[in-house]
ZAGUKOL-472465 format. One record per residue (C-alpha): y, z, x; residue in one letter; residue number from 1. Coordinates in steps of 0.001 Angstrom, whole numbers. Layout:
% ZAGUKOL-472465
rec py->Y; pz->Z; px->X; code->A; pos->NUM
...
//
This chain:
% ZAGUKOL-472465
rec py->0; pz->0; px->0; code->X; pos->1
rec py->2543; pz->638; px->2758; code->X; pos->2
rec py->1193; pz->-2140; px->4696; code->X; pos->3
rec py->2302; pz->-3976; px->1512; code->X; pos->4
rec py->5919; pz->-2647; px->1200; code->X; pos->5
rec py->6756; pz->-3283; px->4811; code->X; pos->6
rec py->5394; pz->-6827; px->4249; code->X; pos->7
rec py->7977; pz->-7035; px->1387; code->X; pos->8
rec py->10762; pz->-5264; px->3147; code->X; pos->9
rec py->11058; pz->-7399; px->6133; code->X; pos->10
rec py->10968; pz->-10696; px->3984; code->X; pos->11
rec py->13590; pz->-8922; px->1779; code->X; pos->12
rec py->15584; pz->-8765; px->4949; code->X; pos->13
rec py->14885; pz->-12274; px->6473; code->X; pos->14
rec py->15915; pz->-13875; px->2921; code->X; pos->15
rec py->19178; pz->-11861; px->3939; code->X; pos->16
rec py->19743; pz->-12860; px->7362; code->X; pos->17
rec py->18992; pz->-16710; px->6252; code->X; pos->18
rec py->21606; pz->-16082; px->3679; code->X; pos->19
rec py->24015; pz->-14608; px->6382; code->X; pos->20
rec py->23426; pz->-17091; px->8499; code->X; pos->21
rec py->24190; pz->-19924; px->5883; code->X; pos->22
rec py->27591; pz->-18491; px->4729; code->X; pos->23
rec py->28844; pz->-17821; px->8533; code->X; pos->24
rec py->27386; pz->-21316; px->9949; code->X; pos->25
rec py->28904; pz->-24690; px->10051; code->X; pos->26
rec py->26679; pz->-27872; px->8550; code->X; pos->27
rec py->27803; pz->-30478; px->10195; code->X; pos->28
rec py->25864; pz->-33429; px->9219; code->X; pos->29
rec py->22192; pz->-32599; px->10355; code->X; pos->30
rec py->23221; pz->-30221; px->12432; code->X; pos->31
rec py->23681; pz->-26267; px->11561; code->X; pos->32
rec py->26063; pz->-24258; px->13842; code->X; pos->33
rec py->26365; pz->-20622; px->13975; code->X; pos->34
rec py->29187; pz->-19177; px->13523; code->X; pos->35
rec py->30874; pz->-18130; px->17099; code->X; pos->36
rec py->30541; pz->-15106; px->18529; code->X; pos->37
rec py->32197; pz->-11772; px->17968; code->X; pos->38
rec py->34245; pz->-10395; px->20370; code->X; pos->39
rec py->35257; pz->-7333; px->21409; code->X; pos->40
rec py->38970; pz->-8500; px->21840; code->X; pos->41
rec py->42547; pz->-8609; px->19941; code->X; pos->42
rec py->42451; pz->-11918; px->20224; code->X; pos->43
rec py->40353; pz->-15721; px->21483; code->X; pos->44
rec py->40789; pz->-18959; px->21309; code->X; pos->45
rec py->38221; pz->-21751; px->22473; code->X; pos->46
rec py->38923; pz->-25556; px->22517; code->X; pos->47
rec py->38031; pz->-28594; px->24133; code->X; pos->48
rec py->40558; pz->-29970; px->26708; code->X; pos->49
rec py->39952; pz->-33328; px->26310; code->X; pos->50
rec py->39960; pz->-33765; px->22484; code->X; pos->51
rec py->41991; pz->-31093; px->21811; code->X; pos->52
rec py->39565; pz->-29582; px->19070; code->X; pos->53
rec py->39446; pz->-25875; px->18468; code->X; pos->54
rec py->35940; pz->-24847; px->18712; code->X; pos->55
rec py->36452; pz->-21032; px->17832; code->X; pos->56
rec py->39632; pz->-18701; px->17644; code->X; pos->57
rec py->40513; pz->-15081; px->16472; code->X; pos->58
rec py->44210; pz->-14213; px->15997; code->X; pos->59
rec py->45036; pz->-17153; px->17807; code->X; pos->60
rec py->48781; pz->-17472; px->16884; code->X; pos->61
rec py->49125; pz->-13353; px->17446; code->X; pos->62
rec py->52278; pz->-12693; px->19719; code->X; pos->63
rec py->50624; pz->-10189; px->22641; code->X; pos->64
rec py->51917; pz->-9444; px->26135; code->X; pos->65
rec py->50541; pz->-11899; px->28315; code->X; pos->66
rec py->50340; pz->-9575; px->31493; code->X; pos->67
rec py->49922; pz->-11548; px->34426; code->X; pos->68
rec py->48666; pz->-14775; px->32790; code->X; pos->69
rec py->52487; pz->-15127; px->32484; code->X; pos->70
rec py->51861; pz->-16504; px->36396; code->X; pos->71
rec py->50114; pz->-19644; px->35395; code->X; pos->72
rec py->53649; pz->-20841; px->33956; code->X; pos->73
rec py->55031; pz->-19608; px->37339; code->X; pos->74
rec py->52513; pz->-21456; px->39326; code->X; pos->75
rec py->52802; pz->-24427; px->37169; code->X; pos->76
rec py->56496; pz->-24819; px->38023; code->X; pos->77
rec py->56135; pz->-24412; px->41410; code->X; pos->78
rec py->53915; pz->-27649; px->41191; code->X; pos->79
rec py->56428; pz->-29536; px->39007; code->X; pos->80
rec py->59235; pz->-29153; px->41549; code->X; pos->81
rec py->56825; pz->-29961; px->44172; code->X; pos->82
rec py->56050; pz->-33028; px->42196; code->X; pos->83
rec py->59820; pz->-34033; px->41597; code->X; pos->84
rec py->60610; pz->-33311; px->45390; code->X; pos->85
rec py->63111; pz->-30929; px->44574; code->X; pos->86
rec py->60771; pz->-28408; px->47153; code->X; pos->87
rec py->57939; pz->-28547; px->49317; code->X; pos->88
rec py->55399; pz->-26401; px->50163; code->X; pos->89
rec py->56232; pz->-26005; px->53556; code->X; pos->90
rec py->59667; pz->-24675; px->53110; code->X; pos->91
rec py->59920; pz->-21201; px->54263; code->X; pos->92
rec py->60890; pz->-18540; px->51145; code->X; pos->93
rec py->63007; pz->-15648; px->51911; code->X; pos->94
rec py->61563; pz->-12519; px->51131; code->X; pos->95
rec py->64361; pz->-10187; px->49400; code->X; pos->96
rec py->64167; pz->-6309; px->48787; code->X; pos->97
rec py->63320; pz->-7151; px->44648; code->X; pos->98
rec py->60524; pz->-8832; px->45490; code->X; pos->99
rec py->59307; pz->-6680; px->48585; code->X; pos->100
rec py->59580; pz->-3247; px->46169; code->X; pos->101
rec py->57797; pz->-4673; px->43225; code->X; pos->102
rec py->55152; pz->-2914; px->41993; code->X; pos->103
rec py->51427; pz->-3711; px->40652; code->X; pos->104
rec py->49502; pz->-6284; px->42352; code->X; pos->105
rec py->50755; pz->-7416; px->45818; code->X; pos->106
rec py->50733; pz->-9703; px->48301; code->X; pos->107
rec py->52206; pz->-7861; px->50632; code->X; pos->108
rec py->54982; pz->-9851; px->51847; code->X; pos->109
rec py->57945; pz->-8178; px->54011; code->X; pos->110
rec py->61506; pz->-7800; px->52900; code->X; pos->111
rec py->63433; pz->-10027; px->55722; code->X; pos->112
rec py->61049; pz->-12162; px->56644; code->X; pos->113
rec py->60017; pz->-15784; px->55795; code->X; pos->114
rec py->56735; pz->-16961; px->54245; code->X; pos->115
rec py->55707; pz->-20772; px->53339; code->X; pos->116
rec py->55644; pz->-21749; px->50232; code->X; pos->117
rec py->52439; pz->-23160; px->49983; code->X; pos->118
rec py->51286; pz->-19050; px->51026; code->X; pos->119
rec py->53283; pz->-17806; px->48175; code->X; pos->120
rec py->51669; pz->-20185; px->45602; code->X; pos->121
rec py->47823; pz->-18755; px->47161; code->X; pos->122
rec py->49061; pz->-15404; px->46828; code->X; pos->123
rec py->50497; pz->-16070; px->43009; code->X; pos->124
rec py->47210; pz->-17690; px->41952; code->X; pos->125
rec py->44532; pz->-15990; px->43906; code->X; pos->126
rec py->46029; pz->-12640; px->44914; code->X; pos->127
rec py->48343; pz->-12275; px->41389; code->X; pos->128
rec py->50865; pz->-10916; px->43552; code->X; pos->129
rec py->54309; pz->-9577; px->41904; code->X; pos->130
rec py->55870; pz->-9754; px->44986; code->X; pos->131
rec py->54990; pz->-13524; px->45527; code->X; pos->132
rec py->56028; pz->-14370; px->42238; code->X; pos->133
rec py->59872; pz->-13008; px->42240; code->X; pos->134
rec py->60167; pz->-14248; px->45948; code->X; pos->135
rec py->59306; pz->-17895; px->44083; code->X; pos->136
rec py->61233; pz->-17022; px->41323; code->X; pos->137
rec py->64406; pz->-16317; px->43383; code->X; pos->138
rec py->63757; pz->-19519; px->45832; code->X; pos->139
rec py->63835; pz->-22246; px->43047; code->X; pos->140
rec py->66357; pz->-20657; px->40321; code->X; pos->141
rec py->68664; pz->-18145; px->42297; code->X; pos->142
rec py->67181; pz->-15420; px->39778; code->X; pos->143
rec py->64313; pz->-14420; px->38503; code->X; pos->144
rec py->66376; pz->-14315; px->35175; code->X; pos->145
rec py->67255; pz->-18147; px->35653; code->X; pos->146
rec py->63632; pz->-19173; px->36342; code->X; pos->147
rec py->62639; pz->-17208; px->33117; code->X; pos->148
rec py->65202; pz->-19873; px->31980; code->X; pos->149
rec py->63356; pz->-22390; px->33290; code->X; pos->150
rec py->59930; pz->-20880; px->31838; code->X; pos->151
rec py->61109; pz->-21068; px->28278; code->X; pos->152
rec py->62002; pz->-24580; px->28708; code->X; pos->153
rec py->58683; pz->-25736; px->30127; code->X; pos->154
rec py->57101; pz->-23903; px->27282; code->X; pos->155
rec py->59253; pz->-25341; px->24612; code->X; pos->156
rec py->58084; pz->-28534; px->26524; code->X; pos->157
rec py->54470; pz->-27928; px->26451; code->X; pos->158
rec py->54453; pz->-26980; px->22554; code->X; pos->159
rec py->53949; pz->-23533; px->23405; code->X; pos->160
rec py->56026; pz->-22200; px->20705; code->X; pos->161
rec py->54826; pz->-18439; px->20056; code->X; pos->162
rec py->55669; pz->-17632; px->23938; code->X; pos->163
rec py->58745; pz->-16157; px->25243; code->X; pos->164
rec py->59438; pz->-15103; px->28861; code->X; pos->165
rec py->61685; pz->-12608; px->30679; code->X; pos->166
rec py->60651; pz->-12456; px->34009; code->X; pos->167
rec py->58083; pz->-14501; px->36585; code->X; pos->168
rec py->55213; pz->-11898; px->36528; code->X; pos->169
rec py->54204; pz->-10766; px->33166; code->X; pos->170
rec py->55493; pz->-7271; px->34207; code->X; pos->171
rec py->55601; pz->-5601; px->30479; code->X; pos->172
rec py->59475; pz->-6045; px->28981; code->X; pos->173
rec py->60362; pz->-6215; px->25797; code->X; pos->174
rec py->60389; pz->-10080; px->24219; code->X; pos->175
rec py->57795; pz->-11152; px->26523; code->X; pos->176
rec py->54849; pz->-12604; px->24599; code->X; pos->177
rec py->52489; pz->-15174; px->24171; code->X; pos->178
rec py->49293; pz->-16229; px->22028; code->X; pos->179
rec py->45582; pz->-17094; px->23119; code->X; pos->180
rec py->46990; pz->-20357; px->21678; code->X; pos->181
rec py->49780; pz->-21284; px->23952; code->X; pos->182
rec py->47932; pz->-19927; px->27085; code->X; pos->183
rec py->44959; pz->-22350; px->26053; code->X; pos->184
rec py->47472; pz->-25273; px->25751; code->X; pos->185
rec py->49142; pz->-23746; px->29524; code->X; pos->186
rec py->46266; pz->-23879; px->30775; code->X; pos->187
rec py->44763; pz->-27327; px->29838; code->X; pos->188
rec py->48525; pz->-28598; px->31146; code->X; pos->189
rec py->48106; pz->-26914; px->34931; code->X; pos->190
rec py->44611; pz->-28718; px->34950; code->X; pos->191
rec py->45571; pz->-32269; px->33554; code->X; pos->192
rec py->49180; pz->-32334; px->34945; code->X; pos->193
rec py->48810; pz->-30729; px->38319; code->X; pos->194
rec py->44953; pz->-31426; px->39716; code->X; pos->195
rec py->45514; pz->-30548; px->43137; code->X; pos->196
rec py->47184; pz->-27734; px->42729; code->X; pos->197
rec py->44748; pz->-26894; px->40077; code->X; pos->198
rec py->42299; pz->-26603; px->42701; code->X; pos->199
rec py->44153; pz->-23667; px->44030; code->X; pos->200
rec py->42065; pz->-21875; px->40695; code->X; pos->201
rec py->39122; pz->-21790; px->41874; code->X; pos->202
rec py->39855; pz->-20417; px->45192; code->X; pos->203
rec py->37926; pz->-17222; px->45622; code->X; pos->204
rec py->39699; pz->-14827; px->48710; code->X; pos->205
rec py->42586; pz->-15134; px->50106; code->X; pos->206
rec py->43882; pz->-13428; px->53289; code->X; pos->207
rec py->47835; pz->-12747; px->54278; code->X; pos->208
rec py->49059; pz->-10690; px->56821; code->X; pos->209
rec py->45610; pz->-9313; px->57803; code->X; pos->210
rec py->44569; pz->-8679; px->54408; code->X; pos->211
rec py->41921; pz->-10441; px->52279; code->X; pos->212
rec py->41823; pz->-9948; px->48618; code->X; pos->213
rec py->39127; pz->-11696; px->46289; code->X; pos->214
rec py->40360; pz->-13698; px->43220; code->X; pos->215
rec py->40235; pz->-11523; px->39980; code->X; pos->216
rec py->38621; pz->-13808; px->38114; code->X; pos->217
rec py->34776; pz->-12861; px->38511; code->X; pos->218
rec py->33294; pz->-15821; px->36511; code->X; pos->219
rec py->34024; pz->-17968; px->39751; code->X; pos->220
rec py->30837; pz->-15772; px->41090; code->X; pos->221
rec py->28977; pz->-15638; px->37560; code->X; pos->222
rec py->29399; pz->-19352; px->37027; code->X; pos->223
rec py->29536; pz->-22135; px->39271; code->X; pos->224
rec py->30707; pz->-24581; px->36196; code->X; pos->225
rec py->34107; pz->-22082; px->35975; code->X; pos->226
rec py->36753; pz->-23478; px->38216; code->X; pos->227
rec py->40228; pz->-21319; px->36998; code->X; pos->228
rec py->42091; pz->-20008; px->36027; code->X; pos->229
rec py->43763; pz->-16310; px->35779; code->X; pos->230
rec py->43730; pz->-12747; px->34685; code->X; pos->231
rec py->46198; pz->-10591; px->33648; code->X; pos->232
rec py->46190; pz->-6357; px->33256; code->X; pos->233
rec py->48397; pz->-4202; px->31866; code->X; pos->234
rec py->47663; pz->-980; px->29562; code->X; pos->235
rec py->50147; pz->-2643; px->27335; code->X; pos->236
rec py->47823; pz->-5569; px->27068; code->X; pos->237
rec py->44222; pz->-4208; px->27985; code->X; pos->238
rec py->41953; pz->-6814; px->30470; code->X; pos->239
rec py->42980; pz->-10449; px->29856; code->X; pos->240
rec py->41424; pz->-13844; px->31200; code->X; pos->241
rec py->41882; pz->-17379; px->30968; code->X; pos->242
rec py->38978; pz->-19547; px->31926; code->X; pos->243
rec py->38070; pz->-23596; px->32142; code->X; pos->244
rec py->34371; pz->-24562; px->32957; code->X; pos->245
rec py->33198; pz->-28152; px->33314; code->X; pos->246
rec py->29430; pz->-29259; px->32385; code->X; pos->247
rec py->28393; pz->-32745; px->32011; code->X; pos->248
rec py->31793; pz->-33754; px->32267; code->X; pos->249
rec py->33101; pz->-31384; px->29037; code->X; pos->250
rec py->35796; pz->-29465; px->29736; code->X; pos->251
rec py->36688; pz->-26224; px->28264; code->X; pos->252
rec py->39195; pz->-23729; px->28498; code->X; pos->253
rec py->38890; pz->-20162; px->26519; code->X; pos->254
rec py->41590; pz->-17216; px->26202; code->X; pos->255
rec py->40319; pz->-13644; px->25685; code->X; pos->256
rec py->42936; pz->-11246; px->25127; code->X; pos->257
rec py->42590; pz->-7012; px->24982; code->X; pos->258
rec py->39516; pz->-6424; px->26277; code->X; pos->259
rec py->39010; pz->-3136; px->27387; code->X; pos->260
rec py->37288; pz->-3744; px->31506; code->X; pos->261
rec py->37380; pz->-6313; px->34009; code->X; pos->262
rec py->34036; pz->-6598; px->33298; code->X; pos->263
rec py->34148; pz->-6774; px->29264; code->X; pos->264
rec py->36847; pz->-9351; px->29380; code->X; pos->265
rec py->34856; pz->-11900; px->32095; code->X; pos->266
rec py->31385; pz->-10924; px->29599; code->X; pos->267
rec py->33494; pz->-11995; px->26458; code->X; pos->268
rec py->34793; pz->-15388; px->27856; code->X; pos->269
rec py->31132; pz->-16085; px->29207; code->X; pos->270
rec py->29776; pz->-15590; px->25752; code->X; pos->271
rec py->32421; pz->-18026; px->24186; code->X; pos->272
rec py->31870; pz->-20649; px->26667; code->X; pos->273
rec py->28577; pz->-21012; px->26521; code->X; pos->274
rec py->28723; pz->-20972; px->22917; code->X; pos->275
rec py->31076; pz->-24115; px->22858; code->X; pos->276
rec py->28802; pz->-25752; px->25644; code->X; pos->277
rec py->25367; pz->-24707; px->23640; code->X; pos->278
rec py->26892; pz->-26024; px->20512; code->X; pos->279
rec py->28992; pz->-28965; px->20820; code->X; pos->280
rec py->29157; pz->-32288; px->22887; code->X; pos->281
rec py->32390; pz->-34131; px->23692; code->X; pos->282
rec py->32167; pz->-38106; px->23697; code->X; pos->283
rec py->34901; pz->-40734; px->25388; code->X; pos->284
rec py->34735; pz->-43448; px->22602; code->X; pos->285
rec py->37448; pz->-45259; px->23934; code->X; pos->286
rec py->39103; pz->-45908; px->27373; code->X; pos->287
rec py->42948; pz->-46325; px->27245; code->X; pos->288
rec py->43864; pz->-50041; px->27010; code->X; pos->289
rec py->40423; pz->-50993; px->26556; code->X; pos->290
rec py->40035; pz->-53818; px->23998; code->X; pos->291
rec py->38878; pz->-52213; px->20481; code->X; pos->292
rec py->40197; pz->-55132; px->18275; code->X; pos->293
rec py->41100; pz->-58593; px->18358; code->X; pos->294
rec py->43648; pz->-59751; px->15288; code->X; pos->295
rec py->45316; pz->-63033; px->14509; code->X; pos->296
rec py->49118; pz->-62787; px->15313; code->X; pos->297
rec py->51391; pz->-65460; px->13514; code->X; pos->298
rec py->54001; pz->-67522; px->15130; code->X; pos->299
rec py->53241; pz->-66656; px->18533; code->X; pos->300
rec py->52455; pz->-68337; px->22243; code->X; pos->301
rec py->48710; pz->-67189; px->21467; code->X; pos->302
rec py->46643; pz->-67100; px->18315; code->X; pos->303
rec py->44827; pz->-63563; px->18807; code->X; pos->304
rec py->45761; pz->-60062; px->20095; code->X; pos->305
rec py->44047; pz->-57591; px->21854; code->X; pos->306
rec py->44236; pz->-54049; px->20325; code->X; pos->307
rec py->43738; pz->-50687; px->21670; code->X; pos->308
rec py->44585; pz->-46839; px->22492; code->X; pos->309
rec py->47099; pz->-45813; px->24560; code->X; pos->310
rec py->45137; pz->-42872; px->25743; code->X; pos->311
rec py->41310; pz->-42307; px->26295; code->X; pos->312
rec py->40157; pz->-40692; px->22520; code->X; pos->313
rec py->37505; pz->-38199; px->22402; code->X; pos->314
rec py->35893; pz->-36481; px->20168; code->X; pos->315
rec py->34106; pz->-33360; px->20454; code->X; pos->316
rec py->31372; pz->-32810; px->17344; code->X; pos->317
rec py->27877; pz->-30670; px->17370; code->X; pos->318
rec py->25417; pz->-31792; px->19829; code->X; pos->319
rec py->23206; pz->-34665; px->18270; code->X; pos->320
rec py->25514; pz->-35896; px->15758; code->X; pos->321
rec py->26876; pz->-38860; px->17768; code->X; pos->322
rec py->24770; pz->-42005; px->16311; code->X; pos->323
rec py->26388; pz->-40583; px->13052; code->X; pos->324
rec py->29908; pz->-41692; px->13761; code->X; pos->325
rec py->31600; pz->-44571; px->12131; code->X; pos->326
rec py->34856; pz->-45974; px->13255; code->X; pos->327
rec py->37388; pz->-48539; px->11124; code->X; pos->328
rec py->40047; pz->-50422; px->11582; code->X; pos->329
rec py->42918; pz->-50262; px->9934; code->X; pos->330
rec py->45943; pz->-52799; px->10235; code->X; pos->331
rec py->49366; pz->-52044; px->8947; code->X; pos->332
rec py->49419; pz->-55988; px->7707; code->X; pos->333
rec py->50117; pz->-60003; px->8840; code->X; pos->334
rec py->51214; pz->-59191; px->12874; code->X; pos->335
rec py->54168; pz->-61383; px->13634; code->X; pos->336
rec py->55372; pz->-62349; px->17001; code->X; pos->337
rec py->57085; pz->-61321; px->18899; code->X; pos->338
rec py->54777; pz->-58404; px->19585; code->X; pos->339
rec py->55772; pz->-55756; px->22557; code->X; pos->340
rec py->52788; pz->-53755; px->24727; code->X; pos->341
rec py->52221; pz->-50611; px->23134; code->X; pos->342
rec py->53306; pz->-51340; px->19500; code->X; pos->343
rec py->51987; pz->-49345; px->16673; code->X; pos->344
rec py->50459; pz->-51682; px->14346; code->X; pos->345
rec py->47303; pz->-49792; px->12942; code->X; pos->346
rec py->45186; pz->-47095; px->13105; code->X; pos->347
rec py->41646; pz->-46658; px->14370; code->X; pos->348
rec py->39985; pz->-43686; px->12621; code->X; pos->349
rec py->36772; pz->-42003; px->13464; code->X; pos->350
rec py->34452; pz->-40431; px->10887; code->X; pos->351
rec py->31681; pz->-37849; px->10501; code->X; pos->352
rec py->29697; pz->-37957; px->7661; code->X; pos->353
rec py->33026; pz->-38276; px->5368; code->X; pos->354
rec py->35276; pz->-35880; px->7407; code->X; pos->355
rec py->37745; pz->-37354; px->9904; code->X; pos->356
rec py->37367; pz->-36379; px->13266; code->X; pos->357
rec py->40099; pz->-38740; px->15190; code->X; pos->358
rec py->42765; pz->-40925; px->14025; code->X; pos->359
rec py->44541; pz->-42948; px->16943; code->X; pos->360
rec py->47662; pz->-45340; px->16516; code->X; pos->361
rec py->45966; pz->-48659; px->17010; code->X; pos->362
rec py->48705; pz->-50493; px->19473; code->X; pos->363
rec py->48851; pz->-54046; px->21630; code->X; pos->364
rec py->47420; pz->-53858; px->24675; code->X; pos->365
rec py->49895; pz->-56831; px->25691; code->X; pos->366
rec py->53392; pz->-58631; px->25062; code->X; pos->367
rec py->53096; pz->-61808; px->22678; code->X; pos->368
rec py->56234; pz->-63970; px->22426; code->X; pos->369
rec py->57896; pz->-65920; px->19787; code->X; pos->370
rec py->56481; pz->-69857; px->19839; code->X; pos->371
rec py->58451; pz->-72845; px->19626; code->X; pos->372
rec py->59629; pz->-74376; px->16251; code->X; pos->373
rec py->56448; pz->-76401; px->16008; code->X; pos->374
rec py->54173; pz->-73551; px->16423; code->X; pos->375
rec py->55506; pz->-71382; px->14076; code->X; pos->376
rec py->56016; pz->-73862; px->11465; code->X; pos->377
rec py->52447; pz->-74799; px->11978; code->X; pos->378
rec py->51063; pz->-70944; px->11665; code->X; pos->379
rec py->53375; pz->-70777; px->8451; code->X; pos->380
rec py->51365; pz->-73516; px->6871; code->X; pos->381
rec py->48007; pz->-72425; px->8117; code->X; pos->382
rec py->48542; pz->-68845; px->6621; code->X; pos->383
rec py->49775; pz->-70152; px->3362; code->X; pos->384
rec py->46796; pz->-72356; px->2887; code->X; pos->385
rec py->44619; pz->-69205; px->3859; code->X; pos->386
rec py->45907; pz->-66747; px->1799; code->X; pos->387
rec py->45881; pz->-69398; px->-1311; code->X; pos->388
rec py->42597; pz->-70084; px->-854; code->X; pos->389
rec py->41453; pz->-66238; px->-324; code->X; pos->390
rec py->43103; pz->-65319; px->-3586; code->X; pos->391
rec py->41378; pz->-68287; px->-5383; code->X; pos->392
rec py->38230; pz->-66878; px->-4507; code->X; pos->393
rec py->38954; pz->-63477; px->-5043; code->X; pos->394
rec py->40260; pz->-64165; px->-8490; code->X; pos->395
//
C-alpha cells in the first residue's frame, strides 16, 4: 500500500514539474527552451553581440552603481583618441597628487613622475587601478570632471541612455549609474569598435613598478572561450562582472550585477553563458554587399540591379531551428534610375515559424544612372505593355 502511494506521489509531482516546465519554457518551433537561469543577482542581462538579440535579462533597465565597470567607458576612450590621433600610447602621462592619493584599487603609480600611456591603459583594464584612471582622465580632458563630460557624450553616442557618469573610476557618487543593459551594449562597442585594444581584456597579470597583480576577472582561468572584459566592487554595488565568450564563432556578452563574492558573481555569469551557448545558435545569413536580389530598374544604363544589406545580418534562434527559416523580399515598388549605392528600396525579412526574427533595409549594392532619351522612352513602352498585359490576366 505505501509502495503504492509513493508510486502515485512522485507521478503527482512529475505531472507538476512537466507543467512548470511548460509555463517557464520557450517553444520555439520544434524546439523547447527552458527558461534561463535564476540568479542570485539585482540584476542580468544576456545577448548576442552579433544579432543583437536578448537571450535572457532581469531588471535590465534598473539604474545601479556601476562600480568599476564604469572603466570600460574610460578605457574605451582612451582607444578612440588613440584612433583619431589626438594621443598615442607612447606619450608619457603626468602623474598628479589626485590621482597618486586615490583610494581602492591601485596601480601604484608615483605623484611626479611620468608613466606611458599604453602602461596606464594595462593598469586600467587589468589592474582596475583608480589611480591609472584619473591620471588618464586628467591627460586627455584637463579634469577628471571634463572627461566625465566626455563619458556622457560617448554614452549618449552608444545608446546607452540609463547611464550617467561623474568621475573616470566608478568610485560611488551620487548620479553615477548604469544598467546591465547599457554595460552589455559598452561592452559589445569596446569589442567591435576597438579589437586591438580589446585584446588588452583578456590579459591575465600585469606587473608595474615591481608589482604583479592578476586580472579580476577569474573566468579568464575557468574558461578559455571568455576573453573580457571587467569587474567592478563596491559595498554600494555588491560583486559585479561583465563577460564576452566566443564558441564556434558566437559571441556573447553577459552583465551580472549585485552579487554578493568574487566568486558568486564569476559562478552566476558562467551559468548564463553557457545557458545562451547550450541553447541557442547564431547564423550569418547574409554578408554585407553580398547580392540577395536582382530587380529590373527602369530608364537606366542597365536593365537589372543588384540588391543587398549594408551590414552582415544575423540571427540568433534555438539550436536546430535553422532549415526552418524563410526569408522574402519585399520591394517598395517600379525602381527608377537614377539609383545611388546604398539606397533603401525594400526590405528583406526573415521568419521563424510566423514570428519575425530580422528585418533589414534591402538597399543597391551599386550606382545606376539615368539612360539616354532612347532608352528611357523604350523602358516606358516596355513597362506599359507589361503591366497591361499582367492586369489582363489577373483580371
Amino acid at each position: 500500500m505505501l509502495d503504492s502511494m509513493v508510486k502515485i506521489y512522485s507521478l503527482k509531482c512529475s505531472l507538476l514539474a512537466l507543467v512548470a516546465l511548460f509555463f517557464t519554457s520557450t517553444v520555439w518551433g520544434s524546439s523547447l527552451i527552458p527558461a534561463a537561469p535564476k540568479l542570485a543577482a539585482s540584476a542580468f542581462y544576456l545577448v548576442d553581440a552579433h544579432s543583437g538579440k536578448v537571450i535572457a535579462s532581469k531588471d535590465a533597465d534598473k539604474r545601479l552603481p556601476p562600480a568599476s565597470l564604469t572603466k570600460m567607458m574610460t578605457s574605451y576612450i582612451v582607444a578612440q583618441e588613440v584612433s583619431k590621433g589626438r594621443v598615442s600610447l607612447d606619450d608619457m602621462v603626468p602623474v598628479s597628487v589626485a590621482a597618486w592619493k586615490k583610494g581602492g584599487s591601485k596601480m601604484y603609480i608615483r605623484e611626479g613622475t611620468k608613466v606611458k600611456l599604453s602602461d596606464l591603459l594595462k593598469g586600467i583594464i587589468i589592474q582596475s587601478g583608480n589611480d591609472a584612471s584619473i591620471a588618464v582622465a586628467e591627460f586627455i580632458a584637463g579634469s577628471e570632471d571634463g572627461f566625465a563630460e566626455l563619458m556622457n557624450h560617448q554614452a549618449l553616442q552608444l545608446g546607452m541612455h540609463d547611464t550617467h557618469y561623474v568621475n573616470a573610476t566608478g568610485w560611488p557618487a551620487k548620479d553615477h549609474y548604469s544598467t546591465a543593459k547599457d554595460l552589455a551594449i559598452l561592452g559589445m562597442a569596446v569589442a567591435r569598435d576597438f579589437p586591438e585594444h580589446y585584446k588588452l581584456y583578456s590579459q591575465k597579470y600585469f606587473t608595474y613598478n615591481n608589482i604583479r597583480q592578476p586580472n579580476r576577472n577569474k573566468l579568464l582561468w575557468a574558461d578559455s572561450t571568455v576573453d573580457g572584459l571587467k569587474t567592478g566592487h563596491t559595498e554600494e554595488a555588491g560583486y559585479c562582472l561583465v563577460a564576452s565568450a566566443v564558441r564556434k564563432n558566437m559571441r556573447l556578452v553577459s552583465v551580472v550585477m549585485g552579487t554578493q563574492s568574487e566568486k558568486s558573481r564569476a559562478q552566476e555569469s558562467q551559468k548564463l553563458l553557457n545557458y545562451g551557448f547550450r541553447f541557442y545558435q547564431t547564423h550569418r545569413l547574409y554578408e554585407q554587399n553580398e547580392k540577395i536580389h536582382e530587380a529590373r530598374i527602369w530608364g537606366g544604363t542597365q536593365d537589372d540591379l543588384q540588391l543587398g544589406v549594408q551590414d552582415d545580418l544575423y540571427v540568433s534562434i534555438a539550436r536546430g531551428e535553422y532549415k526552418n527559416l524563410k526569408p522574402s523580399i519585399e520591394l517598395n515598388g517600379v525602381i527608377k534610375a537614377p539609383i545611388k549605392k546604398g539606397q533603401k528600396l525594400g526590405l528583406v525579412r526573415v521568419m521563424l515559424d510566423g514570428d519575425l526574427v530580422a528585418q533589414r533595409p534591402l538597399v543597391s549594392l551599386n550606382d545606376i544612372e539615368q539612360g539616354g532619351f532612347i532608352k528611357r522612352i523604350g523602358d516606358s513602352a516596355e513597362r506599359f505593355f507589361s503591366e497591361s498585359f499582367e492586369s489582363i490576366f489577373s483580371d
